[in-house]
KEMARGU-974245 format. One record per residue (C-alpha): chain; x, y, z. Coordinates in nm, 4 decimals. Last residue first. Layout:
N
ATOM  mimar         u         v         w
ATOM      A         X         Y         Z
...
This chain:
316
ATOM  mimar         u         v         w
ATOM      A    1.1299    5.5088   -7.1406
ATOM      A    1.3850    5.3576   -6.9728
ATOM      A    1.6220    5.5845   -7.0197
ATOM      A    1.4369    5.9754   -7.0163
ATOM      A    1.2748    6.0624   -7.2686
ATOM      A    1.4649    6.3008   -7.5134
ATOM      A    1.2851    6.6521   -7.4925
ATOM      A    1.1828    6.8408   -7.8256
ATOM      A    0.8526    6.7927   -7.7930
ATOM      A    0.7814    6.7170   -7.4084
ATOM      A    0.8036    6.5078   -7.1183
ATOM      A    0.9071    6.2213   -7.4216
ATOM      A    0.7191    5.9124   -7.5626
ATOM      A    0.4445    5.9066   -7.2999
ATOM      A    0.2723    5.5427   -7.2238
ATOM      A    0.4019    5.5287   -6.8596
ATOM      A    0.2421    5.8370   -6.7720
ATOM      A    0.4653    6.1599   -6.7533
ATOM      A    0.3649    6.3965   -7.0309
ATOM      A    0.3758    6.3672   -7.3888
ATOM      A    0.2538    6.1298   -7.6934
ATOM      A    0.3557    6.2851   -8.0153
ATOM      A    0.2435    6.4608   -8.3360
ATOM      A    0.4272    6.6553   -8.5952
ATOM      A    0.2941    6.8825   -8.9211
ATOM      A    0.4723    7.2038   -8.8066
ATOM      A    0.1177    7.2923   -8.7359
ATOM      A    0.0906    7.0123   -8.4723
ATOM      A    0.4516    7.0654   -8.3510
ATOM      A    0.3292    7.4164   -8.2493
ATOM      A    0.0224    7.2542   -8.0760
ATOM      A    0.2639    7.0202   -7.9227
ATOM      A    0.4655    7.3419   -7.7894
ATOM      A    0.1467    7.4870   -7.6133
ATOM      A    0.0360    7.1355   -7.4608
ATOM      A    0.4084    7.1178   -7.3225
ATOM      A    0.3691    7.4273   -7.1783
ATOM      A    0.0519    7.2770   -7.0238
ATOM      A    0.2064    7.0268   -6.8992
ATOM      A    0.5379    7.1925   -6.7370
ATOM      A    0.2516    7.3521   -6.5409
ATOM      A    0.0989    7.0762   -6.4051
ATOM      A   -0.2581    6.9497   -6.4738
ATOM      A   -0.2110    6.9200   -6.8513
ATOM      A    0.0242    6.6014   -6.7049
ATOM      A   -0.1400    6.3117   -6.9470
ATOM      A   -0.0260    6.5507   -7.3185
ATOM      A   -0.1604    6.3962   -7.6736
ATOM      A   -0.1446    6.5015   -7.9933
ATOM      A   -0.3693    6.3662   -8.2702
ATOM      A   -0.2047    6.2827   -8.6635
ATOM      A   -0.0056    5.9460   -8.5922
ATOM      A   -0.1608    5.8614   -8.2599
ATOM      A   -0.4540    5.8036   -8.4161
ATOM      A   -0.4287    5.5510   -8.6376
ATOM      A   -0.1743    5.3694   -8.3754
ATOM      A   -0.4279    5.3311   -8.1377
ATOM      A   -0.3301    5.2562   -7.7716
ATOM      A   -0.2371    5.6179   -7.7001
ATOM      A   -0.5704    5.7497   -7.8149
ATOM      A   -0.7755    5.5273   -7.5719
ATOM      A   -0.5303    5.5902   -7.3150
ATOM      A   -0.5470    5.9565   -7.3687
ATOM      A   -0.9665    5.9272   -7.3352
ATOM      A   -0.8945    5.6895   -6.9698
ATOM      A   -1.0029    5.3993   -6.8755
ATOM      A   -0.6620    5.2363   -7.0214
ATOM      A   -0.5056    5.5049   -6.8372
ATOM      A   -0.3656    5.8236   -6.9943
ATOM      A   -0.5981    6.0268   -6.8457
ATOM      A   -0.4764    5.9521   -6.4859
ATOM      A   -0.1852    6.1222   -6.5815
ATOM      A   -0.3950    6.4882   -6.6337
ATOM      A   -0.5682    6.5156   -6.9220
ATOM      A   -0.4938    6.6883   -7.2673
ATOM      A   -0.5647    6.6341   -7.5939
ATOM      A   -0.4331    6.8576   -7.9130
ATOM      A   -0.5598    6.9697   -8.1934
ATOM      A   -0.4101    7.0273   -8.5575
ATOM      A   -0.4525    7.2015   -8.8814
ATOM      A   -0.8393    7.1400   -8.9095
ATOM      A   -1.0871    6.9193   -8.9461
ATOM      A   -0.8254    6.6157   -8.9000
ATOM      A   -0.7555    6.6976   -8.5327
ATOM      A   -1.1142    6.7685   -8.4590
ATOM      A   -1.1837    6.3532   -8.5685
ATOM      A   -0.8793    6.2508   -8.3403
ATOM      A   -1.0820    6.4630   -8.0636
ATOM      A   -1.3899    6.3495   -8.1254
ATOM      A   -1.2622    6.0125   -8.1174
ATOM      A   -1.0835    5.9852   -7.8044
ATOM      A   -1.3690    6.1833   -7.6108
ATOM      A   -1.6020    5.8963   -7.7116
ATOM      A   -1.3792    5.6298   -7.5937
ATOM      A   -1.3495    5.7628   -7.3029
ATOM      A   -1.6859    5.7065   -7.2391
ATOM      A   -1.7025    5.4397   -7.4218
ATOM      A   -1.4714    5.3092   -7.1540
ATOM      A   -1.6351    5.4369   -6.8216
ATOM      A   -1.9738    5.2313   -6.9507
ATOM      A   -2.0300    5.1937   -6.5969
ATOM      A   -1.8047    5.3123   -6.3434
ATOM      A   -1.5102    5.5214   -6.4031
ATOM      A   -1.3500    5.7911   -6.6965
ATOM      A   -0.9577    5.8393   -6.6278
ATOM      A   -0.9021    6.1499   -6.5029
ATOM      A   -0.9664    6.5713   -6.6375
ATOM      A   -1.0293    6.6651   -7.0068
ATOM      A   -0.9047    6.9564   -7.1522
ATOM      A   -0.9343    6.9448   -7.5941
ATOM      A   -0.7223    7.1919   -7.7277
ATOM      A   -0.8104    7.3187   -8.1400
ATOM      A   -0.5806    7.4901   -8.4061
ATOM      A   -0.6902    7.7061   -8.6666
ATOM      A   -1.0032    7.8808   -8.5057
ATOM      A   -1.3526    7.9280   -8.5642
ATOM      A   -1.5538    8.1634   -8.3986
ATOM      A   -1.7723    8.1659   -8.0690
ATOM      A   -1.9381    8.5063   -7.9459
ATOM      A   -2.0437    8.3619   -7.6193
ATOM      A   -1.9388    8.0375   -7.4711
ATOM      A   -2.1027    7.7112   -7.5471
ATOM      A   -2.2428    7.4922   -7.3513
ATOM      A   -2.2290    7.0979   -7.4910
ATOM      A   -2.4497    6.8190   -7.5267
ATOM      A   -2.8181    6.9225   -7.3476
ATOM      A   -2.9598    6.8654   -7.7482
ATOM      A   -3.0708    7.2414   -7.6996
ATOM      A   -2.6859    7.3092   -7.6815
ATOM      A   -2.6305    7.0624   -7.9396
ATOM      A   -2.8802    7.2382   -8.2085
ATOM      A   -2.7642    7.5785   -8.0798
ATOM      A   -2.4419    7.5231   -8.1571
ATOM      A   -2.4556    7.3790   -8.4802
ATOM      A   -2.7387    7.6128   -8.6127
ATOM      A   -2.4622    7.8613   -8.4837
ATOM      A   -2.1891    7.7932   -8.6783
ATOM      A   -2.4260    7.7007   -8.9726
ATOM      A   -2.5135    8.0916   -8.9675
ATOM      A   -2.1430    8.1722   -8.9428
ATOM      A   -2.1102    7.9823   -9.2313
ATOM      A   -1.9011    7.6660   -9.3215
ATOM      A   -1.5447    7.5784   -9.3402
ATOM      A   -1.4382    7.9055   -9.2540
ATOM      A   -1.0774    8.0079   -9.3671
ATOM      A   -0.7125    7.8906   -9.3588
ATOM      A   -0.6645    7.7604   -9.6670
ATOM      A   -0.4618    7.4563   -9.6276
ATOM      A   -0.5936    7.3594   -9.3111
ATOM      A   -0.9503    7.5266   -9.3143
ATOM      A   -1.0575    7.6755   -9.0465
ATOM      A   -1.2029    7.4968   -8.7092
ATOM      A   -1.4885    7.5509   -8.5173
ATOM      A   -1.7864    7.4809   -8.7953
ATOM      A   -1.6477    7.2101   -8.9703
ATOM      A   -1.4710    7.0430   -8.6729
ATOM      A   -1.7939    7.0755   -8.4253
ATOM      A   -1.9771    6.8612   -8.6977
ATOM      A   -1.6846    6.6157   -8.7548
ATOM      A   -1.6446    6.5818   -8.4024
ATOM      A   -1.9521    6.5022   -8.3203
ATOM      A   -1.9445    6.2228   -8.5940
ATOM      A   -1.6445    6.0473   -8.4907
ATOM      A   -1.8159    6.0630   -8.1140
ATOM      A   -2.1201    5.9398   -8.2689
ATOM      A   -2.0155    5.6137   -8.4027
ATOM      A   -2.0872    5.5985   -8.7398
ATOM      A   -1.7396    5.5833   -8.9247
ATOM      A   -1.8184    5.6970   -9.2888
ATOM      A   -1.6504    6.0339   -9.2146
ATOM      A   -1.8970    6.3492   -9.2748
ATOM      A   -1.8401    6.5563   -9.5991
ATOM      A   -1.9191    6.9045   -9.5680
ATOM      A   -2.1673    7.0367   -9.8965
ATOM      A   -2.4461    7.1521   -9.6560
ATOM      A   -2.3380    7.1551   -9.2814
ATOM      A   -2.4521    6.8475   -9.0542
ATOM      A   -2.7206    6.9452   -8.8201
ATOM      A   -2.9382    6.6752   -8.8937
ATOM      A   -2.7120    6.4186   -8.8553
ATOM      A   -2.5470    6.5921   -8.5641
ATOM      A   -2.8578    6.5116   -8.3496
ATOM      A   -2.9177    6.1901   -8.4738
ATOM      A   -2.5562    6.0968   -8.3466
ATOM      A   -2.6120    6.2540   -7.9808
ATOM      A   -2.9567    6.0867   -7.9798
ATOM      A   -2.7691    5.7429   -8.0834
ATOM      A   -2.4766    5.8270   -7.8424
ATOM      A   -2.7527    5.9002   -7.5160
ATOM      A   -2.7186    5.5854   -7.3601
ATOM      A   -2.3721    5.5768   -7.3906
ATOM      A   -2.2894    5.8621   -7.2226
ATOM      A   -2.0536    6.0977   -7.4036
ATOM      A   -2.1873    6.3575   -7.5072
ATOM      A   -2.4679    6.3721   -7.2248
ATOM      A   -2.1593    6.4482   -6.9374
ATOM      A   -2.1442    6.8101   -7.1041
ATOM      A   -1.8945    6.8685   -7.3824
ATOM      A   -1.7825    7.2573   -7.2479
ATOM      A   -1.6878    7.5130   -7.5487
ATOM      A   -1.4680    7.7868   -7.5061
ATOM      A   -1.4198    8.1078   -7.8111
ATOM      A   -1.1749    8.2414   -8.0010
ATOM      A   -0.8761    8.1888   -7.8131
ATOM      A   -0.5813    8.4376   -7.9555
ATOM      A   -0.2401    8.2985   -7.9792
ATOM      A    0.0609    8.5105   -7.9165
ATOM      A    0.2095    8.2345   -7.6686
ATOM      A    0.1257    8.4379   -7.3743
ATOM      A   -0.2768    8.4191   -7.4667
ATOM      A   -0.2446    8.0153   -7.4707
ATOM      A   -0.0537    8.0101   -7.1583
ATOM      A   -0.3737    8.2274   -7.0422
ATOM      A   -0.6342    7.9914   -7.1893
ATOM      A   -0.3873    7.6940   -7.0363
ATOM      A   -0.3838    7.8341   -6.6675
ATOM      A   -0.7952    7.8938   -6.6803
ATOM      A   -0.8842    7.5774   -6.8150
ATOM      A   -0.6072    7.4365   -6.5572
ATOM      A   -0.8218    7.6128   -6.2778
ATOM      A   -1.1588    7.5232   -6.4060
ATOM      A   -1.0525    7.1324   -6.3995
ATOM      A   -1.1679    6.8875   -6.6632
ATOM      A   -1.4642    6.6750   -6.5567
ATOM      A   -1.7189    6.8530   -6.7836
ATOM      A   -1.4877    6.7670   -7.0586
ATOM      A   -1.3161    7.0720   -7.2267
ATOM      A   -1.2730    7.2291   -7.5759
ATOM      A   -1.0631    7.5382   -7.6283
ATOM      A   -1.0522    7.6914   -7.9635
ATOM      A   -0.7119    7.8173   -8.1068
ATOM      A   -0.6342    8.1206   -8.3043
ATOM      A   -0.2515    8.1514   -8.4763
ATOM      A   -0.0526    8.5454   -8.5265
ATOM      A    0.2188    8.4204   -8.2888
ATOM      A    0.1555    8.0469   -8.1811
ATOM      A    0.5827    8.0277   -8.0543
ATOM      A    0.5926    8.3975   -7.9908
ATOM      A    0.6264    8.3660   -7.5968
ATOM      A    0.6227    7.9822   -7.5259
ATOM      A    0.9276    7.9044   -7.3571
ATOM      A    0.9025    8.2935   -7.1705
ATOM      A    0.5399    8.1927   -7.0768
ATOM      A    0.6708    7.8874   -6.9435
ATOM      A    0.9688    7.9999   -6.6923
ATOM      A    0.7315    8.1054   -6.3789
ATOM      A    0.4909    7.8182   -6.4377
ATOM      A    0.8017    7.5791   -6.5015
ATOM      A    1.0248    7.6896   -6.1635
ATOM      A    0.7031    7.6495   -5.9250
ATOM      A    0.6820    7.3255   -6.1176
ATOM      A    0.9586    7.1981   -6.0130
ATOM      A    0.9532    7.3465   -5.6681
ATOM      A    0.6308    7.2019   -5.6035
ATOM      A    0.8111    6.8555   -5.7362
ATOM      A    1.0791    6.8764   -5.5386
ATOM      A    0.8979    6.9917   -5.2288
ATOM      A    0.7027    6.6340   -5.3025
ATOM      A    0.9917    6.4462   -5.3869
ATOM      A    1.0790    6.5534   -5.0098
ATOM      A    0.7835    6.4835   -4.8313
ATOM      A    0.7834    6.1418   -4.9778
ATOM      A    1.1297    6.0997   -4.8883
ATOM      A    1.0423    6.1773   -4.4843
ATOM      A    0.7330    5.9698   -4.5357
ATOM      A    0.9208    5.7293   -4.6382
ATOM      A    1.1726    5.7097   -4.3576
ATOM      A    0.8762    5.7348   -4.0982
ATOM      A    0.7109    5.4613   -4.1844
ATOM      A    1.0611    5.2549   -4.2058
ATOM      A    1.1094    5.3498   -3.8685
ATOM      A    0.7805    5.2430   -3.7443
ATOM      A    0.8387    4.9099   -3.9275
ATOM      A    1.1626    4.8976   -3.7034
ATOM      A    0.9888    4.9674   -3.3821
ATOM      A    0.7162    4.6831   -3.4245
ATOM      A    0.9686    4.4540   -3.5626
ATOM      A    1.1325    4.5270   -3.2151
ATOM      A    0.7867    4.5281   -3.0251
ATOM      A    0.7507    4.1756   -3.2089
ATOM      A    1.0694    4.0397   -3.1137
ATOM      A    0.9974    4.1361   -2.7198
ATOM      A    0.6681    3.9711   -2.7269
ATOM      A    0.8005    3.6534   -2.9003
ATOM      A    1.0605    3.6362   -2.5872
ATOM      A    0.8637    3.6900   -2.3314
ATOM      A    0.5777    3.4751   -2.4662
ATOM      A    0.8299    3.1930   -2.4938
ATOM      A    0.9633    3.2485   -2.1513
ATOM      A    0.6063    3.2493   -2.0329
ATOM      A    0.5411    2.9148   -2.2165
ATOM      A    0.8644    2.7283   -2.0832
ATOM      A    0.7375    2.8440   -1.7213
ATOM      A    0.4107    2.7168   -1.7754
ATOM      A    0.5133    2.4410   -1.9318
ATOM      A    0.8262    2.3617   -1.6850
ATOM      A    0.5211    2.3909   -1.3996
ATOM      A    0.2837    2.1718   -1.5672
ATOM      A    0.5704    1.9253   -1.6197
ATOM      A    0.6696    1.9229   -1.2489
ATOM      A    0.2865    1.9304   -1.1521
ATOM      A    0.2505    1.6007   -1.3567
ATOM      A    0.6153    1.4276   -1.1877
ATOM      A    0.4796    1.5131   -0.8443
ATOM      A    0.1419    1.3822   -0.9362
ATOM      A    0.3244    1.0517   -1.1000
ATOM      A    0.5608    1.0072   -0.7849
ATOM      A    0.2858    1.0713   -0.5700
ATOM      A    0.1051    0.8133   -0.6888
ATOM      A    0.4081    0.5772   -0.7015
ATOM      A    0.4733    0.6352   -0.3137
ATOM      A    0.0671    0.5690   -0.2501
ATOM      A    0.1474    0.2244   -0.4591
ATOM      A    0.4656    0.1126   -0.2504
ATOM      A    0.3021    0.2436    0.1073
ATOM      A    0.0000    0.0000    0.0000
């Protein structure tokens, strides 16, 4: 009996040793994963704060950047449109402030802007294209030619080409003033664009849109915008599109421009318009436009140069 209590208590004292060395094991093990993590902890906090510390300075970089190309662009632009008229198109998404920036750029250049149209949200929606393309059907300028294409954002931009642009070899009106404003009227009271007042026709044409289109139907949306403007371009002696980088996004109307090759040989195209080294470059592409020249500019991935007349970068 002594014999079998002994080996009970043997077992129990041999348990609560275990339990014990657990326990013990255990809280060293916590100790010791606790006091790794609060180092990882400490490092990753360090790392946060090392890129935010570079962040804030390519930041200041870049506001100093551009600080530099607002106050230097209207001397790289003075003269370079001398005597030339452009007419300023822009998206309803396209910023006020870089309308603004560009119509002045525009002004420093020796250009005059003859007159602003806005493409309201209806011109592109896809719901509305077969209205939209009705619309400029009917409105369509006796003795113009309208493309084959039947998609309405060709067609739109044949109509608005004929009556906003002169002619490239000539330079004069393509239609009347009257047609002018049976044009404008007709897609004003279609809800597709608002026009400014006193609107005349111009040689050259700039087309301000803002991001990448989203949601539903986002790329005939941009689709729509990429082929008004490529249809503008070849009404008249050039036009240019600009966006800001988002723009040049597969979503986006410079995206849909970039990726076809149709249209990248006649149609301009600048993804920073939202900078000021942007719109300079906007100015100097519609230069290159009436010099006969086209290119892909700005800072998205699918650019060919910052500017024309600036080697890309390597890597480019």
């Amino acid at each position: 009996m002594i014999s079998l209590r002994y080996h009970v208590v043997s077992i129990a004292a041999c348990f609560l040793a275990l339990a014990v060395g657990v326990v013990l094991g255990s809280t060293a093990l916590n100790g010791t994963l606790l006091s790794g993590l609060a180092g990882e902890k400490k490092d990753l906090g360090s790392q946060v704060a090392d890129l935010e510390a570079q962040r804030n300075a390519l930041n200041a970089r870049l506001t100093d950047a551009d600080a530099f190309a607002g106050s230097m662009g209207p001397k790289v632009v003075a003269g370079t449109l001398d005597q030339r008229s452009v007419v300023l198109v822009t998206t309803e998404d396209a910023r006020p402030a870089d309308r603004d920036a560009l119509k002045q750029l525009v002004g420093q250049s020796g250009a005059a802007v003859t007159g602003e149209i806005q493409l309201t949200s209806a011109f592109a929606d896809p719901e509305k294209a077969d209205h939209l393309r009705d619309v400029v059907t009917r409105l369509q300028p006796a003795g113009s030619k309208f493309p084959t294409a039947g998609d309405s954002g060709t067609l739109a931009g044949a109509l608005l080409g004929s009556v906003l642009l002169l002619d490239k070899t000539t330079a004069k009106p393509q239609s009347s003033p009257e047609e002018l404003a049976a044009a404008l009227g007709g897609l004003t009271d279609g809800g597709f664009v608002k026009a400014g007042q006193d609107v005349k026709p111009a040689q050259l044409a700039i087309v301000l849109t803002g991001a990448q289109a989203s949601g539903d139907g986002a790329g005939d949306r941009a689709a729509t915008i990429a082929r008004f403007a490529t249809q503008l371009d070849r009404s008249g002696a050039g036009a240019v599109l600009a966006g800001d980088a988002g723009s040049a996004d597969g979503t986006g109307a410079l995206g849909v421009v970039r990726a076809d090759t149709s249209a990248t040989s006649i149609l301009s195209t600048v993804d920073n318009a939202d900078t000021s080294a942007g719109r300079v470059s906007t100015i100097l592409a519609l230069k290159e436009q009436l010099d006969g020249g086209a290119g892909r500019y700005g800072v998205a991935g699918n650019a060919q140069a910052p500017a024309p007349g600036v080697t890309a970068p390597a890597g480019n």
